[in-house]
C-alpha positions as CSV (number, residue, x, y, z in Angstrom):
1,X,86.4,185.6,115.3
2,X,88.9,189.1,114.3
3,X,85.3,190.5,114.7
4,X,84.7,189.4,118.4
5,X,88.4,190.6,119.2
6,X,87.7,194.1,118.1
7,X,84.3,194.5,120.1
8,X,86.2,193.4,123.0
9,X,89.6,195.5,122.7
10,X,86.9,198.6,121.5
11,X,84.3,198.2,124.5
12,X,87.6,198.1,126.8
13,X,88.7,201.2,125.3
14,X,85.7,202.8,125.6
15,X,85.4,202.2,129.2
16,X,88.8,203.1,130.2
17,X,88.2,206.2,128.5
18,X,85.4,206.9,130.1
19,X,87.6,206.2,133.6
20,X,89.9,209.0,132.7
21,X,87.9,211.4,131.4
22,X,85.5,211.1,134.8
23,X,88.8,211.0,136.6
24,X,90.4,213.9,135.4
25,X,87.1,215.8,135.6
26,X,87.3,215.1,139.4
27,X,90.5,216.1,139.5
28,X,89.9,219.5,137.8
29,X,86.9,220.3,140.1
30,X,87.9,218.9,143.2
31,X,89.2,222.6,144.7
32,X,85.4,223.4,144.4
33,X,83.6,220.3,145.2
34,X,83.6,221.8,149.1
35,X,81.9,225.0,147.6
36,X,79.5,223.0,145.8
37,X,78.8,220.7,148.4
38,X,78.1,223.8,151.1
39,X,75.8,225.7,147.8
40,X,73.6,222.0,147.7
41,X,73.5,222.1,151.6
42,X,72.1,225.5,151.6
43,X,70.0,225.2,148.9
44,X,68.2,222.6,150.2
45,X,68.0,223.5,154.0
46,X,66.3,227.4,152.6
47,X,64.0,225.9,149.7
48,X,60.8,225.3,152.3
49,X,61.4,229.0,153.4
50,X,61.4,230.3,149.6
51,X,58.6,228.4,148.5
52,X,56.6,229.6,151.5
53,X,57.9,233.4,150.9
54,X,56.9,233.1,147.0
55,X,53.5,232.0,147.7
56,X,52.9,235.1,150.0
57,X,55.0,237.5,147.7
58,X,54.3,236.4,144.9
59,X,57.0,235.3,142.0
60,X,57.5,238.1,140.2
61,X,58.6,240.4,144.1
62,X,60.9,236.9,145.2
63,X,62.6,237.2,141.4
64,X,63.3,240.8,142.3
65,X,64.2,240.5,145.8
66,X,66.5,237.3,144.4
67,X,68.5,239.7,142.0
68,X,68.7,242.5,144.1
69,X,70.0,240.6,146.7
70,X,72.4,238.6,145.0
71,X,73.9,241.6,143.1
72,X,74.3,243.4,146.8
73,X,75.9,240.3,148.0
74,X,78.5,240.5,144.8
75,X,79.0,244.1,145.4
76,X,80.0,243.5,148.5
77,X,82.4,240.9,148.5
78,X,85.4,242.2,151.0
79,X,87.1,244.0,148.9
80,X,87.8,247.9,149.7
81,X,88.0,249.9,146.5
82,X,90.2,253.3,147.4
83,X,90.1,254.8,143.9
């Protein structure tokens, strides 16, 4: 009977645990969950339009065209540099 008591005070435990931990993981990333949510929003809403523009292009010019993009979008990111 010890036995049984032990499963049940360890399978509590284990799912209180698992409480915090998803918890405080939400708590950590909640100042980006709007980011996130607008990235999903956008990811899906343009995916059609990339899919079409890779078949035309072909992958390797949309990988291209992806990097190059993204890496003029980084560069440019509001700040003025006066040095």
């Amino acid at each position: 009977m010890a036995g049984f008591q032990n499963d049940i005070t360890r399978s509590v435990l284990d799912v209180v645990l698992i409480g915090v931990l998803i918890g405080t993981s939400l708590w950590i990333l909640r100042p980006f969950l709007g980011a996130a949510i607008w990235a999903v929003t956008i990811a899906t809403a343009t995916w059609p339009l990339m899919i079409s523009i890779g078949i035309f292009v072909g992958p390797v010019v949309l990988a291209v065209a992806h990097t190059l993009l993204s890496a003029w979008i980084d560069e440019d990111n509001g700040e003025k540099d006066f040095a």
